[in-house]
N, C-alpha and C positions, 0 to 999 in steps of 0.2 A: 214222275219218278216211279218207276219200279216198289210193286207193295216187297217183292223181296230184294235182296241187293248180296252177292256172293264176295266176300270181301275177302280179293288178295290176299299173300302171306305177308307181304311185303308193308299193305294197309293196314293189317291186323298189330303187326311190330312194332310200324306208327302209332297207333294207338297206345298197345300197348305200353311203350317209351311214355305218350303226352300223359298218362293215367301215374305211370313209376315215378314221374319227375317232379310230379306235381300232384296232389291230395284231388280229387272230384269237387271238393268241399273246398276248395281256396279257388279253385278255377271257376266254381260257382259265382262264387263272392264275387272274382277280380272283371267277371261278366256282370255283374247288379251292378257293381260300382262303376262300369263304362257306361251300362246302359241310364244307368240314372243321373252322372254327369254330363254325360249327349243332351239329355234329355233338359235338364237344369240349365246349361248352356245355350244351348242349342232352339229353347223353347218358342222361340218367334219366330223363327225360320225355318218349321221340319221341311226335311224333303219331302216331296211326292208320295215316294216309295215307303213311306218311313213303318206303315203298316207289314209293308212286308219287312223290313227290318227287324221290326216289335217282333214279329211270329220267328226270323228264325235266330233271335237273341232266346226266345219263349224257348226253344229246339232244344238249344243248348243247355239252354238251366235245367231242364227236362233227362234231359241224357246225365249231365252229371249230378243230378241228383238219382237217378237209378243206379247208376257206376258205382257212387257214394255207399247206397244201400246192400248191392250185390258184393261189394268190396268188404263188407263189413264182417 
């Protein structure tokens, strides 16, 4: 991936909309609580991939905990 990335107007208003609609801080949450039911569930049978999963479930909590803080 690209260290930089020029994000559409059109991506930015997405955004912007998924950020208005929802708190950074519940969409945090409602990511812990998938990833750790997957996980709870799911524990004898990861995928393969599941590493890469981890990292970009990691991505996410990452970004809206920044959002969270910049939004504040």
């Amino acid at each position: 991936m690209p260290k930089e990335i020029m994000l559409s107007h059109k991506l930015t208003e997405h955004l912007e909309h998924l950020l208005t609609a929802s708190p950074p801080a519940a969409l945090r949450k409602s990511l812990l609580r998938v990833n750790l039911q997957y996980i709870v569930f799911e524990h004898e049978t990861l995928p393969s991939d599941f590493e890469s999963i981890a990292c970009d479930f990691q991505l996410l909590i990452e970004f809206f905990t920044q959002a969270e803080e910049l939004m504040s």
